[in-house]
C-alpha positions as CSV (number, residue, x, y, z in Angstrom):
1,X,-48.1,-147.7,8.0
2,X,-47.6,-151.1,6.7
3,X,-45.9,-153.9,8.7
4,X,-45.2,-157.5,8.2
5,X,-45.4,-160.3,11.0
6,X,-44.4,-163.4,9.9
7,X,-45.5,-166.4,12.2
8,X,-48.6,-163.9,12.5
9,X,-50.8,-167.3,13.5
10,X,-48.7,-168.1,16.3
11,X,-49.6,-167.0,19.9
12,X,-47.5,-163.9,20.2
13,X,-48.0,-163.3,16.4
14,X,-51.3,-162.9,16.5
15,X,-51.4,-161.1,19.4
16,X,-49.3,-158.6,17.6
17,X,-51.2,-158.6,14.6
18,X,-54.5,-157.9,17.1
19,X,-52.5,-154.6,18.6
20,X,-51.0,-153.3,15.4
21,X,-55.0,-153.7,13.6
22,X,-56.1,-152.0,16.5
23,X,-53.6,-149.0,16.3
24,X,-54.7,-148.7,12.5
25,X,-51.6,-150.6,10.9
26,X,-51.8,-152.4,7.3
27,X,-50.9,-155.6,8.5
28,X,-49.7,-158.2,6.3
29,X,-49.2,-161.7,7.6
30,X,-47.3,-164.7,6.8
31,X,-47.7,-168.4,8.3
32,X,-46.9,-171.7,7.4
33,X,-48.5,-173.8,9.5
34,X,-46.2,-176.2,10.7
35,X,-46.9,-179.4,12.3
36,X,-45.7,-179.1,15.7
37,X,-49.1,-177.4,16.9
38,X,-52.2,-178.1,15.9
39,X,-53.6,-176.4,12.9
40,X,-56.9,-175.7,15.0
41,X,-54.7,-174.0,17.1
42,X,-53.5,-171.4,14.7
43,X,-56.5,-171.2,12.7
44,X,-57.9,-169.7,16.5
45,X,-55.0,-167.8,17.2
46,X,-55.6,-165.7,13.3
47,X,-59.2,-165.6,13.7
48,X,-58.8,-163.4,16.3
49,X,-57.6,-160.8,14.0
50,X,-60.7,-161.2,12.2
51,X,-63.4,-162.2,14.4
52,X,-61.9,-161.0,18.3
53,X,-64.1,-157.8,18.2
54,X,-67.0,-158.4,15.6
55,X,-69.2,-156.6,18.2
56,X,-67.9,-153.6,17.3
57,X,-67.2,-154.4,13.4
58,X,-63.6,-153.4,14.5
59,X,-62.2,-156.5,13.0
60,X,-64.6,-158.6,11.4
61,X,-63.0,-159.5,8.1
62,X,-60.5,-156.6,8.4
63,X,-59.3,-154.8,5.1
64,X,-56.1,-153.9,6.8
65,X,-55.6,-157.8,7.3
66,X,-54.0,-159.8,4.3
67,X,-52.8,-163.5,5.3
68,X,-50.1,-165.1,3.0
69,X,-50.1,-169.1,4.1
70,X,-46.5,-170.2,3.2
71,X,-42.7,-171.4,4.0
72,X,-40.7,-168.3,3.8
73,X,-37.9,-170.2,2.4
74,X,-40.1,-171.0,-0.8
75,X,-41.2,-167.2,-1.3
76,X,-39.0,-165.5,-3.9
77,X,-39.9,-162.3,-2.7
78,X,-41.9,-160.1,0.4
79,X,-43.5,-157.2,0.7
80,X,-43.0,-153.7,0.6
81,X,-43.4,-152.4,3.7
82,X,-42.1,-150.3,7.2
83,X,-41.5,-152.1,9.3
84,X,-41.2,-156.3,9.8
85,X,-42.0,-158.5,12.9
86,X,-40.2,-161.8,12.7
87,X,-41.6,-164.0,15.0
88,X,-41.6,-167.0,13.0
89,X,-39.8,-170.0,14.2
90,X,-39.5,-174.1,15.1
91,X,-40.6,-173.9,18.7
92,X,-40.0,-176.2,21.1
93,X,-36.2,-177.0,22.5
94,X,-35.6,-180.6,23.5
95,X,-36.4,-181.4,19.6
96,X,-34.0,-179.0,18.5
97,X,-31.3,-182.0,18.4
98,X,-31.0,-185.0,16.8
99,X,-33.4,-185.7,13.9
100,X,-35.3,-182.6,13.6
101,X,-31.7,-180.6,13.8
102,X,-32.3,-179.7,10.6
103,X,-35.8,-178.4,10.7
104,X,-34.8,-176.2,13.0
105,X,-31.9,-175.0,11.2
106,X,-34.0,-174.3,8.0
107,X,-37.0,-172.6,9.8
108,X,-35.0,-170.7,12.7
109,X,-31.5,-169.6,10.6
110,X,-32.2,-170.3,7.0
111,X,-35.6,-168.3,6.9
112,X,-34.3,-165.4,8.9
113,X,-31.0,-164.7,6.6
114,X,-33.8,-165.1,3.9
115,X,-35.8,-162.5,5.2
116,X,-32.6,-160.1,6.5
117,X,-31.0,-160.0,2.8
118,X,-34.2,-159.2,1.1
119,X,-34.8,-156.5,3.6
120,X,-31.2,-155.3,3.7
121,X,-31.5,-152.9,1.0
122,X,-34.7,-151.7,1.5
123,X,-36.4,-148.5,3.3
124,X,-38.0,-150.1,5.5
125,X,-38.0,-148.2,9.3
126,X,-37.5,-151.0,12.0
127,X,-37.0,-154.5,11.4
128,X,-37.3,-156.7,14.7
129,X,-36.2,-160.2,15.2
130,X,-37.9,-162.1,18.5
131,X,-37.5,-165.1,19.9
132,X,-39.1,-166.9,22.8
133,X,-39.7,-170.5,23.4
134,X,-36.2,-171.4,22.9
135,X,-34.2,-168.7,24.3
136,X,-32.7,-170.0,27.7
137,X,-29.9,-168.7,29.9
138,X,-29.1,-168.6,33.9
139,X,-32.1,-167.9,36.4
């Protein structure tokens, strides 16, 4: 099976990428790399796809692993696959307002219609939409 995560460098991304690898998933993987963590960070967090279990060759440079390092809003088109994991997003709430209103707007709304009228008309099995960091309600 063939899945796609986007924000696959991200902390829960890439722990999804590890589990789906390890369950023998084709995993394809989309990141941008924005700004509001540290590259470092995210370079670690996709590394672990590739290097978490090198003891056991498991994942060392994984065939199964393809990363695609870009905005989904400047893609003209994804790929075929089952099932899509879209975990990409501006994190981080108290800079949702103001100035960076419209970051978020592009990278949380904008990308995600992208991605949901590409996907619309394809046979694709499941496509799941998840959101963390900025999802608050009563205690």
């Amino acid at each position: 099976m063939k899945t796609l995560v986007t924000g696959c460098a991200g902390f829960i991304g890439s722990h999804l990428v590890d589990k789906l690898l390890e369950q023998g998933y084709e995993v394809i993987g989309i990141d941008c790399f924005t700004d509001y963590y540290p590259r470092e960070i995210k370079e670690a967090n996709k590394n672990l796809s590739l290097k978490k279990k090198a003891l056991s060759k498991k994942y060392h440079k994984n065939a199964k692993f393809e990363l695609i390092e870009g905005d989904i809003l400047n893609m003209d088109k994804f790929p075929d696959v089952d099932y899509v994991f879209h975990l990409a997003a501006q994190a981080g709430v108290r800079a949702s307002w103001s100035k960076s209103f419209e970051i978020y707007t592009r990278n949380n709304i904008e990308a995600t219609q992208k991605l949901l009228e590409f996907y619309k008309d394809r046979e694709i099995k499941k496509f799941v939409y998840a959101s963390s960091s900025s999802v608050y309600g009563d205690a």
